[in-house]
PQR file with spaces between the fields and no chain letter, atoms N, CA, C, O and H, PARSE charges and radii, in Angstrom:
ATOM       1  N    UNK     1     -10.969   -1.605   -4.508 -0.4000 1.5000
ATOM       2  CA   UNK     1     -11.328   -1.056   -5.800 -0.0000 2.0000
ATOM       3  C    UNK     1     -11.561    0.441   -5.703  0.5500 1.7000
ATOM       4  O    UNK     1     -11.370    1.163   -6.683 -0.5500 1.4000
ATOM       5  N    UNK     2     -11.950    0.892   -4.595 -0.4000 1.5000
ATOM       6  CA   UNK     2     -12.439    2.143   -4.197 -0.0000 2.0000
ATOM       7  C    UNK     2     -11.070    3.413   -4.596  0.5500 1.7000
ATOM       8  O    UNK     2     -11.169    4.480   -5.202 -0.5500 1.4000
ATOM       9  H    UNK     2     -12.105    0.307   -3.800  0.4000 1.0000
ATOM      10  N    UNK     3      -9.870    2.758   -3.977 -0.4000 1.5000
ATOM      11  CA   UNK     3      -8.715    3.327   -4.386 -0.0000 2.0000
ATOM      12  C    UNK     3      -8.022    3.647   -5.552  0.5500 1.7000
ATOM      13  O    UNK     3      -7.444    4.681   -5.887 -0.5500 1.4000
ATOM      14  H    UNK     3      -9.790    1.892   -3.485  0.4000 1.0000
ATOM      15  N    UNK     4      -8.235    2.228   -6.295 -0.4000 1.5000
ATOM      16  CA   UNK     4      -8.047    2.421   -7.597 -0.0000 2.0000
ATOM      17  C    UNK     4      -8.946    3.892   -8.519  0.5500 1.7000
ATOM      18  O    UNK     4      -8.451    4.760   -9.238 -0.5500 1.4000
ATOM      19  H    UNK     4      -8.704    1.388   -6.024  0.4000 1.0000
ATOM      20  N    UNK     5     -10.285    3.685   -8.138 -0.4000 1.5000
ATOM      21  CA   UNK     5     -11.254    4.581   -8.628 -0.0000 2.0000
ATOM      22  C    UNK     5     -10.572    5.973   -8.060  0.5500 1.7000
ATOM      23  O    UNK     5     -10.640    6.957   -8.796 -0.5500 1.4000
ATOM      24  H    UNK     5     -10.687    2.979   -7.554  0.4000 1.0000
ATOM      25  N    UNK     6      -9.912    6.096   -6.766 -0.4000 1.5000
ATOM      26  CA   UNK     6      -9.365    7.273   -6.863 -0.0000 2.0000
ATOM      27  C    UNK     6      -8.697    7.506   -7.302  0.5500 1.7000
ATOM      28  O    UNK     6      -8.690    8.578   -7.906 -0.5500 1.4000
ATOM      29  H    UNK     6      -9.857    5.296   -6.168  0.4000 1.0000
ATOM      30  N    UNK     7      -7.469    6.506   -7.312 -0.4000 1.5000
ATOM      31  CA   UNK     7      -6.380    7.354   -8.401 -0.0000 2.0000
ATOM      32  C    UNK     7      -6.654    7.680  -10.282  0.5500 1.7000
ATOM      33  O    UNK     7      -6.079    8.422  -11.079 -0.5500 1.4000
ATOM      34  H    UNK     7      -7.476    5.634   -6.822  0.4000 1.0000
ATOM      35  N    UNK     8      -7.460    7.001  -10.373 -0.4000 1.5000
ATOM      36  CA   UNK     8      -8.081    7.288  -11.695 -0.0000 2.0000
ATOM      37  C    UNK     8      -8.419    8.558  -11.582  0.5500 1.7000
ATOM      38  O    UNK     8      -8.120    9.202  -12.588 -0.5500 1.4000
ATOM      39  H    UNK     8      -7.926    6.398   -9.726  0.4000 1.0000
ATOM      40  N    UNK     9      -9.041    9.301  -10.559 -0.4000 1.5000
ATOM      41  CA   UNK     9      -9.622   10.165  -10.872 -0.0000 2.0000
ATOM      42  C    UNK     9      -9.023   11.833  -10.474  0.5500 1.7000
ATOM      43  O    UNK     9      -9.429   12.939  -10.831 -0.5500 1.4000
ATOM      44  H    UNK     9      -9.283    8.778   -9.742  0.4000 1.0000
ATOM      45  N    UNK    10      -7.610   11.305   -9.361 -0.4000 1.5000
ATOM      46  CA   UNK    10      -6.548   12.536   -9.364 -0.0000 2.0000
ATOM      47  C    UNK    10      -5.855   11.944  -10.661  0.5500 1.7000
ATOM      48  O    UNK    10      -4.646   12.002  -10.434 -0.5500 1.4000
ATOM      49  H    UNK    10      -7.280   10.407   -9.070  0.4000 1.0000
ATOM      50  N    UNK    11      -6.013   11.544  -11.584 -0.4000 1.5000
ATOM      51  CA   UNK    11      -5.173   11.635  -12.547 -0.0000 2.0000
ATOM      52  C    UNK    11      -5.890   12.069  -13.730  0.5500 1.7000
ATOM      53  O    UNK    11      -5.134   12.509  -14.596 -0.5500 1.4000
ATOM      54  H    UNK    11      -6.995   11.496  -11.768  0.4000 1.0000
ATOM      55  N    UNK    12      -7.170   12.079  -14.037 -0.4000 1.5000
ATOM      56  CA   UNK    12      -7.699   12.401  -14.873 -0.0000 2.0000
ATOM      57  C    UNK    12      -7.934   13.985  -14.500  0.5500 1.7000
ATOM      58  O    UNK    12      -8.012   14.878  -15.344 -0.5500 1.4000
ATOM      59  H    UNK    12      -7.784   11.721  -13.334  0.4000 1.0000
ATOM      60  N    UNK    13      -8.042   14.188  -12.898 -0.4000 1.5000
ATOM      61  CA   UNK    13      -8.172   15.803  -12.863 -0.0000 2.0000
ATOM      62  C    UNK    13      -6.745   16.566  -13.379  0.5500 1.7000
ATOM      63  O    UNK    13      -6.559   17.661  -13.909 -0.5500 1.4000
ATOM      64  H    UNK    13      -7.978   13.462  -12.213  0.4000 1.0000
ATOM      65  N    UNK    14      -5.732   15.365  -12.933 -0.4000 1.5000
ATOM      66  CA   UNK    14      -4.724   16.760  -13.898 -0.0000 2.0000
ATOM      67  C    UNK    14      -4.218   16.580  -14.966  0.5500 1.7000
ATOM      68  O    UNK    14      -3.184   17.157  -15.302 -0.5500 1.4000
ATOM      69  H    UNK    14      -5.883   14.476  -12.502  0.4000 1.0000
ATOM      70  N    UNK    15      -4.913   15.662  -15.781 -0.4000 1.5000
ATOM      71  CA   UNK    15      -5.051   15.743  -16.832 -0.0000 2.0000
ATOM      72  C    UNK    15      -6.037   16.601  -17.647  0.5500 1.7000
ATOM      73  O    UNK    15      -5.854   16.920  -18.822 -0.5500 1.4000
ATOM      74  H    UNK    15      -5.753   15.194  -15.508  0.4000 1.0000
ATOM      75  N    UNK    16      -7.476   17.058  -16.634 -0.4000 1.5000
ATOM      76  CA   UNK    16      -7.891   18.359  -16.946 -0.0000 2.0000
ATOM      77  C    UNK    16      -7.638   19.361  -16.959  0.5500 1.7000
ATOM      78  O    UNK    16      -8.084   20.300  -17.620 -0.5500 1.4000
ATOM      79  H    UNK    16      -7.625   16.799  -15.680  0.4000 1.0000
ATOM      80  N    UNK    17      -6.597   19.272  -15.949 -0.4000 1.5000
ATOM      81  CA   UNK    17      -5.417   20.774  -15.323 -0.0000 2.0000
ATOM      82  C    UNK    17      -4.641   20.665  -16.514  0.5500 1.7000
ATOM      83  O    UNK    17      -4.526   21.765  -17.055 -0.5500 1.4000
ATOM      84  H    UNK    17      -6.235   18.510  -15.412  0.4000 1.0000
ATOM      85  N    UNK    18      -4.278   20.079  -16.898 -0.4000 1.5000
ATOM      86  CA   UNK    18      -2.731   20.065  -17.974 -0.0000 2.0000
ATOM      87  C    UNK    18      -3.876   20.510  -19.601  0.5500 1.7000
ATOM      88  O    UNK    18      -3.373   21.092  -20.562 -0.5500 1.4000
ATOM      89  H    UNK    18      -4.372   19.186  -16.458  0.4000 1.0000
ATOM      90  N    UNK    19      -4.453   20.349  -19.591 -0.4000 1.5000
ATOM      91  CA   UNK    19      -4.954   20.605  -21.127 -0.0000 2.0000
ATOM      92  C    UNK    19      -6.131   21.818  -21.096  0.5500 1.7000
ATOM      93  O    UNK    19      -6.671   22.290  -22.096 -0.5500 1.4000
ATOM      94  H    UNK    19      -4.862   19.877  -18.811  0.4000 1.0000
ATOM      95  N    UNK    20      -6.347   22.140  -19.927 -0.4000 1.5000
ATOM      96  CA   UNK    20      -6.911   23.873  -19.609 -0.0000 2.0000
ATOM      97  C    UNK    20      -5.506   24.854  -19.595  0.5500 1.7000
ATOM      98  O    UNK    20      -5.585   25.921  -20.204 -0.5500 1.4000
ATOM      99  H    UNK    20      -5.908   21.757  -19.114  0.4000 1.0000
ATOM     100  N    UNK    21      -4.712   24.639  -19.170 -0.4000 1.5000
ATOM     101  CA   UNK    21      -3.796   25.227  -19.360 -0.0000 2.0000
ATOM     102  C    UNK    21      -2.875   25.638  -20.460  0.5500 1.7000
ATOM     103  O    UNK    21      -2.031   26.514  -20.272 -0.5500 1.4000
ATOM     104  H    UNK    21      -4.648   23.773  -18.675  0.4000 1.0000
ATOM     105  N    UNK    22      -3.058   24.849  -21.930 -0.4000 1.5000
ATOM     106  CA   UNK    22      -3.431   24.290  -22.975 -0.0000 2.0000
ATOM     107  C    UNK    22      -3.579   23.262  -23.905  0.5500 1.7000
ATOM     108  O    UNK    22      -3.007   22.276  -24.370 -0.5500 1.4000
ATOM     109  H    UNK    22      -3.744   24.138  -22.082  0.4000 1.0000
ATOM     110  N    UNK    23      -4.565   23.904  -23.970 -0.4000 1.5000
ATOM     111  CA   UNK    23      -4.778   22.427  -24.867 -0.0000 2.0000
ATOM     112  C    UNK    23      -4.539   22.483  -25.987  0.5500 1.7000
ATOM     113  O    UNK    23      -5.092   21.576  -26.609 -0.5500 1.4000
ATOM     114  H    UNK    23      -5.030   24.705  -23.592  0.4000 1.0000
ATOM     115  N    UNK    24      -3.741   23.377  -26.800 -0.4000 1.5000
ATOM     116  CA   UNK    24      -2.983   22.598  -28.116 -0.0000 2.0000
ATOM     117  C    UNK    24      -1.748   24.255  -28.287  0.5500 1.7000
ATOM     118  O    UNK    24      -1.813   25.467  -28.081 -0.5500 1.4000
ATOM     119  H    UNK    24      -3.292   24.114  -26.294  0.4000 1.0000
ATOM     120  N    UNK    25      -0.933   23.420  -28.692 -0.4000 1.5000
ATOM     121  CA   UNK    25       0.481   24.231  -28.990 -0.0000 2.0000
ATOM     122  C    UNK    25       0.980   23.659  -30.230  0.5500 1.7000
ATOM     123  O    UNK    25       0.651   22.532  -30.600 -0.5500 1.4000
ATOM     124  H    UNK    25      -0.880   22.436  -28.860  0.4000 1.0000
ATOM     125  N    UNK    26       2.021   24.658  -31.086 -0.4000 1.5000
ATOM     126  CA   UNK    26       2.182   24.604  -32.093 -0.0000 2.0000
ATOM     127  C    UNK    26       3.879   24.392  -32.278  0.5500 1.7000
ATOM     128  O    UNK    26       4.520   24.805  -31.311 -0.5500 1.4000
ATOM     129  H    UNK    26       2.289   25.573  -30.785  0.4000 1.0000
ATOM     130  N    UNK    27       4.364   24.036  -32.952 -0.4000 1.5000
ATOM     131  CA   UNK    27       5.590   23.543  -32.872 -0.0000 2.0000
ATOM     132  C    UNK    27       6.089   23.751  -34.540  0.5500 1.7000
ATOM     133  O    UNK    27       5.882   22.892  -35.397 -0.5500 1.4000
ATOM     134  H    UNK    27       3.844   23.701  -33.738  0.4000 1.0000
ATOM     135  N    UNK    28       6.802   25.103  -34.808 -0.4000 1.5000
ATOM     136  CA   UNK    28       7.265   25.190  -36.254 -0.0000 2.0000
ATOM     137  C    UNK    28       5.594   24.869  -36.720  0.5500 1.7000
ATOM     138  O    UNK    28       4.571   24.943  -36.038 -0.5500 1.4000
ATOM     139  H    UNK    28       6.970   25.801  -34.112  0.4000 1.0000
ATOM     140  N    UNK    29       5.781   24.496  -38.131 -0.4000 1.5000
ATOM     141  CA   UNK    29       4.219   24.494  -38.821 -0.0000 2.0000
ATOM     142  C    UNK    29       3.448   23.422  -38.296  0.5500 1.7000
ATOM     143  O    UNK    29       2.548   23.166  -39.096 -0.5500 1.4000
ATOM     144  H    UNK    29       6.611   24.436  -38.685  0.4000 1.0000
ATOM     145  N    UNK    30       3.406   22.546  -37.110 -0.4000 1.5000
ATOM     146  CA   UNK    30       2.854   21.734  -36.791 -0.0000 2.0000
ATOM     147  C    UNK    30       2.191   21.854  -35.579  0.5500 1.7000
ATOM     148  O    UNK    30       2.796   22.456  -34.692 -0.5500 1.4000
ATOM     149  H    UNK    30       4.137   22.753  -36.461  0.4000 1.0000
ATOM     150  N    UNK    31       0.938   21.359  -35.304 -0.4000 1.5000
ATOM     151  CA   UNK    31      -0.456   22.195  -34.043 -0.0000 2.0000
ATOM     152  C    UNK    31      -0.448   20.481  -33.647  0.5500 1.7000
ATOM     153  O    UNK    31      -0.557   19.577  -34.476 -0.5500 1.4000
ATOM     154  H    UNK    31       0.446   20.869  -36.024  0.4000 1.0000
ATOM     155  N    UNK    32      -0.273   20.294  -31.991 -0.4000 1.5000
ATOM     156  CA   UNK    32      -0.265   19.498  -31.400 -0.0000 2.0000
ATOM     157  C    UNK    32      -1.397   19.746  -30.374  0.5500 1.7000
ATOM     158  O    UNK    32      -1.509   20.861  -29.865 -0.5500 1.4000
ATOM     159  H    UNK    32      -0.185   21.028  -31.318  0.4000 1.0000
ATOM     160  N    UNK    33      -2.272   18.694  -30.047 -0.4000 1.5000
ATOM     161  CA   UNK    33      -3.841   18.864  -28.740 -0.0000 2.0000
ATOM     162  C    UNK    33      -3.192   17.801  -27.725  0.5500 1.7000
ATOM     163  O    UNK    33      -2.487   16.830  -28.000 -0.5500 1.4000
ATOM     164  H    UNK    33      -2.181   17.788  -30.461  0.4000 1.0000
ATOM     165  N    UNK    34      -3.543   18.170  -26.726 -0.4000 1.5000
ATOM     166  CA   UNK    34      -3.268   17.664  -25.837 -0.0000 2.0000
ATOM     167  C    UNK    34      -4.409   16.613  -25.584  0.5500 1.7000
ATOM     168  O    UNK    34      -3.918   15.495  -25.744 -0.5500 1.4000
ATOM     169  H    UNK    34      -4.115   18.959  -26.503  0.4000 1.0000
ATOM     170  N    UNK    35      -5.439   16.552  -25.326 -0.4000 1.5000
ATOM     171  CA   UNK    35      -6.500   15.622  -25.328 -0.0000 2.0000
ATOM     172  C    UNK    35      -7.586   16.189  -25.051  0.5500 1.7000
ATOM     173  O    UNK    35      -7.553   17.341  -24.617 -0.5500 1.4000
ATOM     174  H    UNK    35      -5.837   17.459  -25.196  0.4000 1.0000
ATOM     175  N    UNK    36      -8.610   15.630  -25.204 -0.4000 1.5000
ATOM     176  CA   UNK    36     -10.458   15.830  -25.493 -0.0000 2.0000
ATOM     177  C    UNK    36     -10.987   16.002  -24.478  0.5500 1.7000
ATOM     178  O    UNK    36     -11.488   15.065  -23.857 -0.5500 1.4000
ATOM     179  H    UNK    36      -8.637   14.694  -25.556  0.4000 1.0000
ATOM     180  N    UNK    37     -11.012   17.431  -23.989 -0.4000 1.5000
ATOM     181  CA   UNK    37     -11.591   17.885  -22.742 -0.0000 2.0000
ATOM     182  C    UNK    37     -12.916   17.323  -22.549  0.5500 1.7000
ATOM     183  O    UNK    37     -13.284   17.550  -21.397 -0.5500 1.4000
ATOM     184  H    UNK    37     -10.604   18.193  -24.493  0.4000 1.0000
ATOM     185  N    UNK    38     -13.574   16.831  -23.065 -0.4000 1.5000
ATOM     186  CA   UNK    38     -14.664   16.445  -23.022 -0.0000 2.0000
ATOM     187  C    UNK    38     -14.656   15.047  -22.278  0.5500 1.7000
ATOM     188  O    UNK    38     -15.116   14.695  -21.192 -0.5500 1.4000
ATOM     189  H    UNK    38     -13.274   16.646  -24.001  0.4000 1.0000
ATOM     190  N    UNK    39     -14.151   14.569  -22.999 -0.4000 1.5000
ATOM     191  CA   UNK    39     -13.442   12.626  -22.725 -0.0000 2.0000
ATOM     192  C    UNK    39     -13.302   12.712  -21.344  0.5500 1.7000
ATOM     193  O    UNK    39     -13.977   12.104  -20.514 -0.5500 1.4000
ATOM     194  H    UNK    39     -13.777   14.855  -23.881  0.4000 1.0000
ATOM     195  N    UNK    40     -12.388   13.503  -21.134 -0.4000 1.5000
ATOM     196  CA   UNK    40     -12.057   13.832  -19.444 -0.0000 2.0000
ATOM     197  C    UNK    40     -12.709   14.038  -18.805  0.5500 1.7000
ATOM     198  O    UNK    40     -12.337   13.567  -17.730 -0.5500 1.4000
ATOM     199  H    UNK    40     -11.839   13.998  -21.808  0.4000 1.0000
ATOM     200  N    UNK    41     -13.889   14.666  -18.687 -0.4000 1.5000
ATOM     201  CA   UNK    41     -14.591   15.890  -18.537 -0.0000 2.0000
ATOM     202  C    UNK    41     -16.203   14.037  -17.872  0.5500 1.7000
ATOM     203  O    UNK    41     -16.726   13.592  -16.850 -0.5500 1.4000
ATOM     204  H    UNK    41     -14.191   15.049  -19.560  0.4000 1.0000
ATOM     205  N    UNK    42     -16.185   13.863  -18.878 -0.4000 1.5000
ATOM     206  CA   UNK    42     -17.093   12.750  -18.984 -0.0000 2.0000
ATOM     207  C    UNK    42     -16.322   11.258  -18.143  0.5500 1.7000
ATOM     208  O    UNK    42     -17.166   10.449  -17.758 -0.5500 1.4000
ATOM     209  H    UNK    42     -15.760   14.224  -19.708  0.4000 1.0000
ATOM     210  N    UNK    43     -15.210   10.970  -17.926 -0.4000 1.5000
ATOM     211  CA   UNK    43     -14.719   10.006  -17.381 -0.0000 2.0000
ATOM     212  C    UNK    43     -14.543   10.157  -15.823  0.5500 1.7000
ATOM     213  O    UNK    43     -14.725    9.196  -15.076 -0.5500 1.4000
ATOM     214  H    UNK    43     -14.524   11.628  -18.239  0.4000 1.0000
ATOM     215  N    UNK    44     -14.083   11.743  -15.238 -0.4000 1.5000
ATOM     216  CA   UNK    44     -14.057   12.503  -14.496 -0.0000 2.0000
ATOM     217  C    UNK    44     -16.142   12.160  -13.745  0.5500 1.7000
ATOM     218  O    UNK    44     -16.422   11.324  -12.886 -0.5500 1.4000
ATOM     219  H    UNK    44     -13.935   12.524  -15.844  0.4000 1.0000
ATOM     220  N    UNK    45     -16.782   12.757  -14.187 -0.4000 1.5000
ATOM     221  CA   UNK    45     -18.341   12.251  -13.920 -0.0000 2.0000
ATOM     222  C    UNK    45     -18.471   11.155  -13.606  0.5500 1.7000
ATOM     223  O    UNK    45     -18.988   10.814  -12.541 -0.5500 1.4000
ATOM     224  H    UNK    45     -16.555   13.437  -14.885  0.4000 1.0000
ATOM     225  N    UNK    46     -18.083   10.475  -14.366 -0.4000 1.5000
ATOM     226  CA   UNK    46     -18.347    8.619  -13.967 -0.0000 2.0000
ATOM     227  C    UNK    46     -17.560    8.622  -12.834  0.5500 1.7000
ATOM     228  O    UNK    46     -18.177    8.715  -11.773 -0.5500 1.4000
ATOM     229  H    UNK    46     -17.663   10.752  -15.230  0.4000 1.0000
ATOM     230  N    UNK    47     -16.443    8.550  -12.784 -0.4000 1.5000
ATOM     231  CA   UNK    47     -15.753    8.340  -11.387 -0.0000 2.0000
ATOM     232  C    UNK    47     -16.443    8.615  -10.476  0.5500 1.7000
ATOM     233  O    UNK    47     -17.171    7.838   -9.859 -0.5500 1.4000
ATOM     234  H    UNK    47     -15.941    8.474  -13.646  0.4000 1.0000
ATOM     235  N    UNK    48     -16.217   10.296  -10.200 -0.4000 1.5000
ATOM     236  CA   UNK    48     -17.668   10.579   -8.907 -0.0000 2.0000
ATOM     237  C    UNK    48     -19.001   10.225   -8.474  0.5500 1.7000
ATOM     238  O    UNK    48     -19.578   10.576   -7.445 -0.5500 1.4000
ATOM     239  H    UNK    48     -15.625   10.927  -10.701  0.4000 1.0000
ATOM     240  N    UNK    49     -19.446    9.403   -9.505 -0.4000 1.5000
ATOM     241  CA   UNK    49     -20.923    8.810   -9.536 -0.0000 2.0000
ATOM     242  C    UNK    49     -20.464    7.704   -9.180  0.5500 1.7000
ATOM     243  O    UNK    49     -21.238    6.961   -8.576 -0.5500 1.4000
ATOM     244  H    UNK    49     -18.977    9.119  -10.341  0.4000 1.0000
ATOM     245  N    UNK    50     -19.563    7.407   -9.345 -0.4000 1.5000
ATOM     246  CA   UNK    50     -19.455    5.651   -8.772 -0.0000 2.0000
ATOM     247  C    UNK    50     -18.598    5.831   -7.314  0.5500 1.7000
ATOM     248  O    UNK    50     -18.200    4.779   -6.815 -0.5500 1.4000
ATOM     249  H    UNK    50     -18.935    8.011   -9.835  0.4000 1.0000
ATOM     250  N    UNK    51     -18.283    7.115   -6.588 -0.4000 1.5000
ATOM     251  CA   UNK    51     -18.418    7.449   -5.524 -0.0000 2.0000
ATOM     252  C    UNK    51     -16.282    7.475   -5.350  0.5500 1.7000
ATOM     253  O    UNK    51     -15.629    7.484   -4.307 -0.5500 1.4000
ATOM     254  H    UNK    51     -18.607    7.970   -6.993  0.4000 1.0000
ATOM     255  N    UNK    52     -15.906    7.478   -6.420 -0.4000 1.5000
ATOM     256  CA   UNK    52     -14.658    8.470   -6.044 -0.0000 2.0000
ATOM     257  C    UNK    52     -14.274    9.608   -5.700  0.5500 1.7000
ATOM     258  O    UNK    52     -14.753   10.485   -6.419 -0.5500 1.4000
ATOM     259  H    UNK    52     -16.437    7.470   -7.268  0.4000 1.0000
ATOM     260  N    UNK    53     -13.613    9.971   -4.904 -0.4000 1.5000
ATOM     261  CA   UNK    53     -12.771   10.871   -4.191 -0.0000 2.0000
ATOM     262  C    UNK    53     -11.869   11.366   -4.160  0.5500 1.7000
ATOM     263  O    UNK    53     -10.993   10.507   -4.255 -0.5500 1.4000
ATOM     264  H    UNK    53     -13.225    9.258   -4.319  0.4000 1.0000
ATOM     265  N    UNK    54     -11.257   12.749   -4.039 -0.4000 1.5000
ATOM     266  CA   UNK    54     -10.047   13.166   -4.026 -0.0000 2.0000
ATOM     267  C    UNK    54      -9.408   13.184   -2.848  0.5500 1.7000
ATOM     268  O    UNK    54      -8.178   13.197   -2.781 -0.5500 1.4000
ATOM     269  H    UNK    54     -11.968   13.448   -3.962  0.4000 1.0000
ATOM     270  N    UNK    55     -10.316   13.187   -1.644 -0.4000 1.5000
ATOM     271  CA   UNK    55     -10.103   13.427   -0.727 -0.0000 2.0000
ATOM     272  C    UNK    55      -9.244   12.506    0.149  0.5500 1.7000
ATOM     273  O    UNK    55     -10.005   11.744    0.746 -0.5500 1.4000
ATOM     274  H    UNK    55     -11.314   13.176   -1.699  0.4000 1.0000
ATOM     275  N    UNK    56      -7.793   12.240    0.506 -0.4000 1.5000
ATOM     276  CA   UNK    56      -7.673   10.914    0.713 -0.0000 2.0000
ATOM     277  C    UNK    56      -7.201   11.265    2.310  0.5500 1.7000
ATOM     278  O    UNK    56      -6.416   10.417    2.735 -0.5500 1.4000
ATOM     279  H    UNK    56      -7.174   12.858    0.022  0.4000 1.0000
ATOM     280  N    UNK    57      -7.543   12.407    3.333 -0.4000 1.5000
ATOM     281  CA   UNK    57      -7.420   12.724    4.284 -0.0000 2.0000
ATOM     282  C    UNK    57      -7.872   11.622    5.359  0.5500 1.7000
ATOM     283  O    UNK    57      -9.086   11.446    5.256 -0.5500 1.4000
ATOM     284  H    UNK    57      -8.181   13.096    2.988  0.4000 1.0000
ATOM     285  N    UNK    58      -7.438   11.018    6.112 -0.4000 1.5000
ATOM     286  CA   UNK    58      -8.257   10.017    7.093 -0.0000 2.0000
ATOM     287  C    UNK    58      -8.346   11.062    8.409  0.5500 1.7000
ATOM     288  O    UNK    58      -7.937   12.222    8.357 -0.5500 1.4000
ATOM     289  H    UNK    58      -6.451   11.161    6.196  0.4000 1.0000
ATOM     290  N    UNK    59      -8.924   10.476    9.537 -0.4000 1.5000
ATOM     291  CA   UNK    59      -9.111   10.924   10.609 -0.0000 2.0000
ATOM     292  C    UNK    59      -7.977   10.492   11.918  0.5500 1.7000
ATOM     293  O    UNK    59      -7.582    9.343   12.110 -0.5500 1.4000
ATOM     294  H    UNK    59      -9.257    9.534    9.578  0.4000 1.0000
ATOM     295  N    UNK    60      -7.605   11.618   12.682 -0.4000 1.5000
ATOM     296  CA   UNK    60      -6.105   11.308   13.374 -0.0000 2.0000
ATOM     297  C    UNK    60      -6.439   10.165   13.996  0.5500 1.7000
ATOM     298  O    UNK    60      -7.563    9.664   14.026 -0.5500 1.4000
ATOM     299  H    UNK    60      -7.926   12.552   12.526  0.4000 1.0000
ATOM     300  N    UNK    61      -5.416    9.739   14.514 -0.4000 1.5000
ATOM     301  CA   UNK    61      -5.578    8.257   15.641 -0.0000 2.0000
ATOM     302  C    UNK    61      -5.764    8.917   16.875  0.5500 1.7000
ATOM     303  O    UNK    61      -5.704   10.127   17.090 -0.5500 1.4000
ATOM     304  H    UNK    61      -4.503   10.146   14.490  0.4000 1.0000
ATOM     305  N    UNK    62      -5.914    8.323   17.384 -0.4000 1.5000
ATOM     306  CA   UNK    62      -6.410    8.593   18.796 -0.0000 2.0000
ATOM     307  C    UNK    62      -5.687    8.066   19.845  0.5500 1.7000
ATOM     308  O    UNK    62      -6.150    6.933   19.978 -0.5500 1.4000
ATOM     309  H    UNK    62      -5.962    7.340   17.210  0.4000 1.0000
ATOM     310  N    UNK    63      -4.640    8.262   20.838 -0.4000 1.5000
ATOM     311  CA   UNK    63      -3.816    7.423   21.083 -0.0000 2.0000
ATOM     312  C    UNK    63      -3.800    7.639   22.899  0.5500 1.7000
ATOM     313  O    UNK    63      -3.288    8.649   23.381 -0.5500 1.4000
ATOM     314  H    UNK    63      -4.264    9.182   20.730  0.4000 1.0000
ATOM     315  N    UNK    64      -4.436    6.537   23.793 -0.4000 1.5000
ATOM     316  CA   UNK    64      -4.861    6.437   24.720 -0.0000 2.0000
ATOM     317  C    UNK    64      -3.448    6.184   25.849  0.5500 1.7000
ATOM     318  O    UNK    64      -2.741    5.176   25.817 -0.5500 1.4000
ATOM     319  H    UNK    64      -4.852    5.716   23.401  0.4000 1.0000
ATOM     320  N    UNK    65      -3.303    7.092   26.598 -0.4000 1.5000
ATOM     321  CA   UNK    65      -2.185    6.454   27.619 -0.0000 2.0000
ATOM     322  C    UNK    65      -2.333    6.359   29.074  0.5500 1.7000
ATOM     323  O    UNK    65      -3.214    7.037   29.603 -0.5500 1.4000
ATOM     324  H    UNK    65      -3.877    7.910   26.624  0.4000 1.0000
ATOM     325  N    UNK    66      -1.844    5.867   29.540 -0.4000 1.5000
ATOM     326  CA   UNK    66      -2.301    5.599   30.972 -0.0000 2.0000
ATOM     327  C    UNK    66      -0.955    6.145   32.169  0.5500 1.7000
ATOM     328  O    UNK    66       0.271    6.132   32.055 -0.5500 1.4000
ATOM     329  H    UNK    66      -1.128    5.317   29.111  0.4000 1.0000
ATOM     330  N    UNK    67      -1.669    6.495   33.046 -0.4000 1.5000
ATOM     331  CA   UNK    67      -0.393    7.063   33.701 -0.0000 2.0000
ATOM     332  C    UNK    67      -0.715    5.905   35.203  0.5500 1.7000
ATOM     333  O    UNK    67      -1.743    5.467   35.721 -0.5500 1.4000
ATOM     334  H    UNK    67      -2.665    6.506   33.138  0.4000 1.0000
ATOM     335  N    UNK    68       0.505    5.779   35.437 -0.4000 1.5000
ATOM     336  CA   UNK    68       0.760    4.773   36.610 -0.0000 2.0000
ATOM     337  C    UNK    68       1.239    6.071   38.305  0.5500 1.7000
ATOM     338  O    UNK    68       2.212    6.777   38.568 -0.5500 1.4000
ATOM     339  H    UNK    68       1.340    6.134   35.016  0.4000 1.0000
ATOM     340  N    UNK    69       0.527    5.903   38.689 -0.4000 1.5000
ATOM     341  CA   UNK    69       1.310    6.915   40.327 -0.0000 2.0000
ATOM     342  C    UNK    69       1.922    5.902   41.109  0.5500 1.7000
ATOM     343  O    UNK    69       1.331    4.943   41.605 -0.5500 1.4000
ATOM     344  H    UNK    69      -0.264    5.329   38.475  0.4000 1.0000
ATOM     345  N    UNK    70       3.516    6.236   41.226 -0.4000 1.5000
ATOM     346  CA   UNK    70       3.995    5.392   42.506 -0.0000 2.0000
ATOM     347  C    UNK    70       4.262    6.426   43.471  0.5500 1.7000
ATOM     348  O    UNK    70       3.987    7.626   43.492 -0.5500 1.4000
ATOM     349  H    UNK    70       3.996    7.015   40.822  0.4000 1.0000
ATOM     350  N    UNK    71       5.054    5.420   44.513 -0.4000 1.5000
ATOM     351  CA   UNK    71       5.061    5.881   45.561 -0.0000 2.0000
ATOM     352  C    UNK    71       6.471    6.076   45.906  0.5500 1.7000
ATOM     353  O    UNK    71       6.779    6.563   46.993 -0.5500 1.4000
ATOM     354  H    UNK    71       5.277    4.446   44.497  0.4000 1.0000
């Protein structure tokens, strides 16, 4: 579930990215919004409080080898 909660929440960040960038454009006489920075803004919070992450970096493996000496 933890995953899910992340991708919710790289998607809601660029969905904050996409509507800071703007958030409403006009088209001939007609004004189009992109969505409710706020909404985002507030769904974005919940995620992180319920302990989502962007971060999806793991830690390297570690990979043990053994060397044999012959003769």
């Amino acid at each position: 579930m933890n995953s899910l909660q992340n991708e919710r929440l790289a998607l809601y960040v660029a969905a904050e990215q996409a509507v800071l960038t703007g958030q409403s454009y006009t088209i001939g006489n007609r004004t189009l919004t992109r969505a409710n920075l706020d909404t985002i803004r507030e769904e974005i919070d919940k995620l992180v409080s319920a302990g989502a992450t962007l971060d999806t970096t793991t830690a390297p493996r570690r990979l043990s080898k053994r060397v044999v000496f012959m003769d």
